[in-house]
C-alpha positions as CSV (number, residue, x, y, z in Angstrom):
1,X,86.8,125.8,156.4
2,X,86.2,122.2,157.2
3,X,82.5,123.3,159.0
4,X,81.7,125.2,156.4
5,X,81.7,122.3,154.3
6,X,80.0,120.1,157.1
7,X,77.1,122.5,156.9
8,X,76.9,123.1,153.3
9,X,76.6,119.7,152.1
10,X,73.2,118.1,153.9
11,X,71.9,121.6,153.6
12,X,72.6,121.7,150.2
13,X,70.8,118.0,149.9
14,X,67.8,119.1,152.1
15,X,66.9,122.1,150.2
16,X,66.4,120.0,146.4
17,X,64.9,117.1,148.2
18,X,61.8,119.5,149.3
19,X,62.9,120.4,152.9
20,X,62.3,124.4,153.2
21,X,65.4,126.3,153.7
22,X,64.3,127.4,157.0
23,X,63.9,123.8,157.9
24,X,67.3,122.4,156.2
25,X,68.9,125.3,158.2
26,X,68.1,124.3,161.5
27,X,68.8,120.5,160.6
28,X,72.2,121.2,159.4
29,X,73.2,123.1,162.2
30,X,73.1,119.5,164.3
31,X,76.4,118.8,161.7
32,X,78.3,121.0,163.4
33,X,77.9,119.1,166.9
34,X,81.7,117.2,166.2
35,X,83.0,120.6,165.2
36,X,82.2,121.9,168.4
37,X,83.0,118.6,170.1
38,X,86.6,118.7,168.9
39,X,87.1,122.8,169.9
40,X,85.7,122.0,173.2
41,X,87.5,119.6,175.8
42,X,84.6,120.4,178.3
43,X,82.0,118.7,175.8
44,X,84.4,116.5,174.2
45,X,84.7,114.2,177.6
46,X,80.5,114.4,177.2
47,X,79.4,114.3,173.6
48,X,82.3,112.6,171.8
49,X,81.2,108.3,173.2
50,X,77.5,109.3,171.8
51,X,78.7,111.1,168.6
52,X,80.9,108.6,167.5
């Protein structure tokens, strides 16, 4: 539920700012990086010192 909401919400800023939805898609896909971080240990002992 929680990356639901970490997708939703800069997609749902992108898309009234002017950002095309196609655009604001791909851009809030990058929100999702911590969610995978935290799932994964492999990428958590890589991603998590530049992330945080």
């Amino acid at each position: 539920m929680e990356s639901i909401v970490h997708f939703a919400v800069p997609f749902s800023a992108l898309v009234p700012a002017g950002v095309k939805p196609k655009k604001a898609f791909l851009a809030s896909l990058f929100s999702l990086l911590p969610d995978f971080d935290a799932l994964s240990s492999f990428t958590g002992l890589f991603l998590t010192p530049f992330l945080s």
